[in-house]
C-alpha positions in Angstrom: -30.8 78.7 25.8 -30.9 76.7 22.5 -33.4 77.3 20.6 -35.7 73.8 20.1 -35.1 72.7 16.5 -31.7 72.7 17.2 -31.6 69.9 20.1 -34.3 68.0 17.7 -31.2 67.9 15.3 -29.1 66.6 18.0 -31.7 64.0 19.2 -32.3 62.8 15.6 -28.6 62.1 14.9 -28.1 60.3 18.0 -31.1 57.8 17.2 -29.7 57.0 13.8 -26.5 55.2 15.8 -28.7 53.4 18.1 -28.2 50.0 16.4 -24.0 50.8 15.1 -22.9 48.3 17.7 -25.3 45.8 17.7 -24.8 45.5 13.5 -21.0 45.2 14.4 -21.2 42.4 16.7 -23.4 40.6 14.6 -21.0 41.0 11.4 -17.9 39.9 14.1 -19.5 37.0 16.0 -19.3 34.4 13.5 -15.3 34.5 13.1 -15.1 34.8 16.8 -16.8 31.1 17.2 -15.6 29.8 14.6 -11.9 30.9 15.7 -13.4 29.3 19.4 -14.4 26.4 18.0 -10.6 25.7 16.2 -9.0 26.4 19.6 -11.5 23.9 21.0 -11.1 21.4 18.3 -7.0 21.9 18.5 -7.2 21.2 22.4 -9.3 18.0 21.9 -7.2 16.7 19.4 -4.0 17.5 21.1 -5.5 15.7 24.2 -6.5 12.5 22.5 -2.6 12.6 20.7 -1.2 12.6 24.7 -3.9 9.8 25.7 -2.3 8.1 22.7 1.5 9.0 23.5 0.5 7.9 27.2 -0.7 4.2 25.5 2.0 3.2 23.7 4.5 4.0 26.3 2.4 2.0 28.6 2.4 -0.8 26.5 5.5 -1.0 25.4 6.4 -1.4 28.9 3.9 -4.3 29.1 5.3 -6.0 26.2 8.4 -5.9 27.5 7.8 -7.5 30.5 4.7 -9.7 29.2 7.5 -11.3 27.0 9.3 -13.1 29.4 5.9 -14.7 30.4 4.6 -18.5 29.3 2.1 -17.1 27.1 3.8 -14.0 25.0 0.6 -13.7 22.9 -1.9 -12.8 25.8 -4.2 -10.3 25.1 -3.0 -8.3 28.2 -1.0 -6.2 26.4 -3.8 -5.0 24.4 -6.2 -4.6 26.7 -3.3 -2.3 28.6 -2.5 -0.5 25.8 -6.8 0.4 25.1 -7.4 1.4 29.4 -4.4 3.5 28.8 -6.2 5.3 26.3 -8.1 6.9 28.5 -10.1 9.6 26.3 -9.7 7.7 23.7 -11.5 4.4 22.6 -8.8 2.6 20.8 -9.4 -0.8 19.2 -6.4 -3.3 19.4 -6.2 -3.2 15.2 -5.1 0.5 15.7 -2.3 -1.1 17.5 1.4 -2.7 15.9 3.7 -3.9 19.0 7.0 -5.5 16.8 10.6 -6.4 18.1 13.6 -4.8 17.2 16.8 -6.7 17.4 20.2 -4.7 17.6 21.6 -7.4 14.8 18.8 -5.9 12.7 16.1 -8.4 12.6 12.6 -7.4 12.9 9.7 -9.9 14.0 6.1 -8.4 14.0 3.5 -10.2 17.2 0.2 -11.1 14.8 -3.3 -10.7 16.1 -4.7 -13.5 17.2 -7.3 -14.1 15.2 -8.1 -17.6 17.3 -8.0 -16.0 20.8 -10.8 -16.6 22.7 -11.6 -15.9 25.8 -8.1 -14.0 26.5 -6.2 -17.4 25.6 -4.4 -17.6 22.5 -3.9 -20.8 20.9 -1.5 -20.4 17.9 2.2 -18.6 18.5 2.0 -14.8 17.7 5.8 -14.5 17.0 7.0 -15.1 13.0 10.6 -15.1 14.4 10.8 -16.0 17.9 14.2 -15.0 18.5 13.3 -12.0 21.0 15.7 -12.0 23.7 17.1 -9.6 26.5 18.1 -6.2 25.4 15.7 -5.9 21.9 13.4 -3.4 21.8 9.8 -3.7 22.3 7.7 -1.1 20.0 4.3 -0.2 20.4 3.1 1.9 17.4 -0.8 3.5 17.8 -2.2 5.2 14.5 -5.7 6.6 15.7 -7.6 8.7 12.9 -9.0 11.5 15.1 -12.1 13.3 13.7 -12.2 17.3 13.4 -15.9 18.8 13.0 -17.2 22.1 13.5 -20.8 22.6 15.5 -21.4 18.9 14.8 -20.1 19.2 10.8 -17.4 16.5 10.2 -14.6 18.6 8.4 -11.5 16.0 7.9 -9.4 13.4 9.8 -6.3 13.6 11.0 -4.3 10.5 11.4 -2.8 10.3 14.9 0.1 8.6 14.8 2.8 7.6 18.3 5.7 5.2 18.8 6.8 4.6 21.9 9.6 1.8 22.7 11.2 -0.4 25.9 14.2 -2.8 26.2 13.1 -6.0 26.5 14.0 -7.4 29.7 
């Protein structure tokens, strides 16, 4: 049998331990959510760059097709390129559609600053000289917001091209 100071000893030394492993995970738990948070923050911004990717390739299909239409300036195409945004709420300045001819010419579509009502009333093409086989761009620059627990840190400018033959 062991004699009684001795298991006081023991019973001592165990209490002084008690609170080791709480003190730890206090020390590690703010790098583990910040590290959470960055994955979380990476995922979100990753999605809204696919919502993006997803929006221009839509409309550059739409502006491809929309240009063989009476009214080339409709604000269809922006309104397609902003639903196909999904996650994302785009507005039509973040948006550039432009023509690419093989011979090397370039013609920009303007916004139409007069459009009302979804009808445009001045031409939106500088050059006019689109025709079967250019290229239809849409380019999206979105500036995508990173915070951390509700803290803006910085913002990353999202940037996608996607482009379509004209037909």
């Amino acid at each position: 049998m062991k004699p009684l100071s001795h298991i006081r000893r023991e019973g001592r030394g165990a209490r002084r331990e008690d609170g080791q492993a709480l003190v730890e995970f206090a020390l590690a738990i703010p790098f583990l959510l910040l590290l959470l948070t960055a994955i979380l923050q990476f995922g979100s911004v990753y999605n809204q760059y696919e919502a993006l990717t997803d929006a221009a390739r839509t409309g550059a299909r739409e502006l491809a097709i929309e240009y063989a239409s009476s009214d080339p300036c409709d604000a269809a195409i922006d309104q397609t390129v902003a639903s196909a945004a999904g996650v994302v709420t785009l507005p039509t300045s973040d948006v550039v559609p432009t023509f690419h001819s093989p011979t090397g010419g370039t013609t920009t579509k303007s916004y139409c600053g007069t459009n009302q009502g979804g009808g445009c009333t001045t031409t939106c093409y500088s050059g006019g000289a689109e025709s079967a086989g250019d290229e239809a761009t849409i380019t999206v620059n979105y500036p995508a917001a990173i915070s951390i627990f509700g803290w803006k840190v910085t913002t990353l400018n999202l940037s996608t091209e996607s482009s379509d033959a004209v037909e």
